[in-house]
Residue frames relative to the residue before (quaternion, step in Angstrom):
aa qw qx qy qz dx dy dz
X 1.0000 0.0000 0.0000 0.0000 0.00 0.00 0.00
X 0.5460 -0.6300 0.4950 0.2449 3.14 -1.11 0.83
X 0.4451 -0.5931 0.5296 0.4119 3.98 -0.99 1.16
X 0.1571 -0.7210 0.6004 0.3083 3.99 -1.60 -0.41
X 0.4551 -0.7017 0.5020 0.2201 2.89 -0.50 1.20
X 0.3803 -0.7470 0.4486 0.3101 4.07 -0.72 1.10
X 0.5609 -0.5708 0.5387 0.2632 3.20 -1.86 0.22
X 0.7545 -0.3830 0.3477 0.4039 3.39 -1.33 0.28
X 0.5915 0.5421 -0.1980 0.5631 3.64 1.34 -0.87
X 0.5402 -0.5491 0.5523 0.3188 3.50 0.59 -0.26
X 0.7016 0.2823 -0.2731 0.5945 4.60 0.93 -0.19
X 0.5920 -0.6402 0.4777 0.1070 1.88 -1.33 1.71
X 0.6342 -0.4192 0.5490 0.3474 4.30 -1.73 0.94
X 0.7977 0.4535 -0.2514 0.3078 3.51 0.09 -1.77
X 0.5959 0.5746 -0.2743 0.4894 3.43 1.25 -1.16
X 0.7259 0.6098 -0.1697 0.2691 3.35 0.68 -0.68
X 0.5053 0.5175 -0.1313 0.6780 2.68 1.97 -1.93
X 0.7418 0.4938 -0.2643 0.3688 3.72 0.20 -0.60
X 0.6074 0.6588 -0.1293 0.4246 3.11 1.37 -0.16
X 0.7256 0.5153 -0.0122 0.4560 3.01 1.22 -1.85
X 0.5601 0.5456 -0.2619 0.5657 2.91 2.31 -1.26
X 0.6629 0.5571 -0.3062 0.3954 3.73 0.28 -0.96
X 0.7375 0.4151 -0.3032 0.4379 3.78 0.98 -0.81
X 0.7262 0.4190 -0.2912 0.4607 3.23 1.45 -0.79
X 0.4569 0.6619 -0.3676 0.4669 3.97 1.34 -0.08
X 0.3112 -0.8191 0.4393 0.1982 3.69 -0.57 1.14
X 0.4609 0.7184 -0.3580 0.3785 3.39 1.54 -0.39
X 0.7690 0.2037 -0.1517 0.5866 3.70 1.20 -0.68
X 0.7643 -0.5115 0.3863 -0.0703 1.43 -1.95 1.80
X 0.4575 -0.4581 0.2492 0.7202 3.42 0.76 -2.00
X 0.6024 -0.5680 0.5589 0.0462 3.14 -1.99 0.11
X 0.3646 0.7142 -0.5970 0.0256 3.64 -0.39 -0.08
X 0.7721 -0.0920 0.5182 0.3562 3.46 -2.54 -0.35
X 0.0631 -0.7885 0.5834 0.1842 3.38 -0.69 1.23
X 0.5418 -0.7106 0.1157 0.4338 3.49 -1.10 0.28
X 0.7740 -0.0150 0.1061 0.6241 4.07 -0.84 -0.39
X 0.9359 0.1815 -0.0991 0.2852 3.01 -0.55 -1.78
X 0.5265 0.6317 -0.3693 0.4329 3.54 1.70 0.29
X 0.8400 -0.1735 0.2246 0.4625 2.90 1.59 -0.74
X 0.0473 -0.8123 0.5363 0.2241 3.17 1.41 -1.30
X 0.8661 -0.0253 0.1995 0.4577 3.61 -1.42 -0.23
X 0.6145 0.5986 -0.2911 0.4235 3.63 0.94 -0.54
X 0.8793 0.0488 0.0782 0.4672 3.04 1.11 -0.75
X 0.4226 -0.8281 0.3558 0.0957 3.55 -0.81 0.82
X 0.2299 -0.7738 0.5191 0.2809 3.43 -0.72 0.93
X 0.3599 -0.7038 0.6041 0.1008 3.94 -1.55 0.67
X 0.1216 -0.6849 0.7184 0.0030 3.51 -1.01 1.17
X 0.1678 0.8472 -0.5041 -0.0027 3.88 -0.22 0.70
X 0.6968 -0.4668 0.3116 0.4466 3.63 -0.81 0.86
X 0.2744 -0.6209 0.6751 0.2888 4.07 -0.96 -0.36
């Protein structure tokens, strides 16, 4: 994956874009903030349909 480079705010484009995509994507389920040692903020947990 490609690093994102932060915004002027301090959040990150990619986080964002990655987000917007997951709520609007019917395959998922839900989505959260993975935890610390997975990642923390860096990264994202996935709940996806079977």
């Amino acid at each position: 994956m490609v690093k994102g480079n932060h915004s002027i705010n301090n959040c990150s484009p990619m986080r964002s874009m990655v987000r917007k995509f997951l709520l609007n994507t019917s395959i998922v389920l839900a989505f959260c903030e993975a935890e610390l040692k997975d990642g923390g903020n860096g990264a994202t947990y996935v709940l996806i349909k079977k």
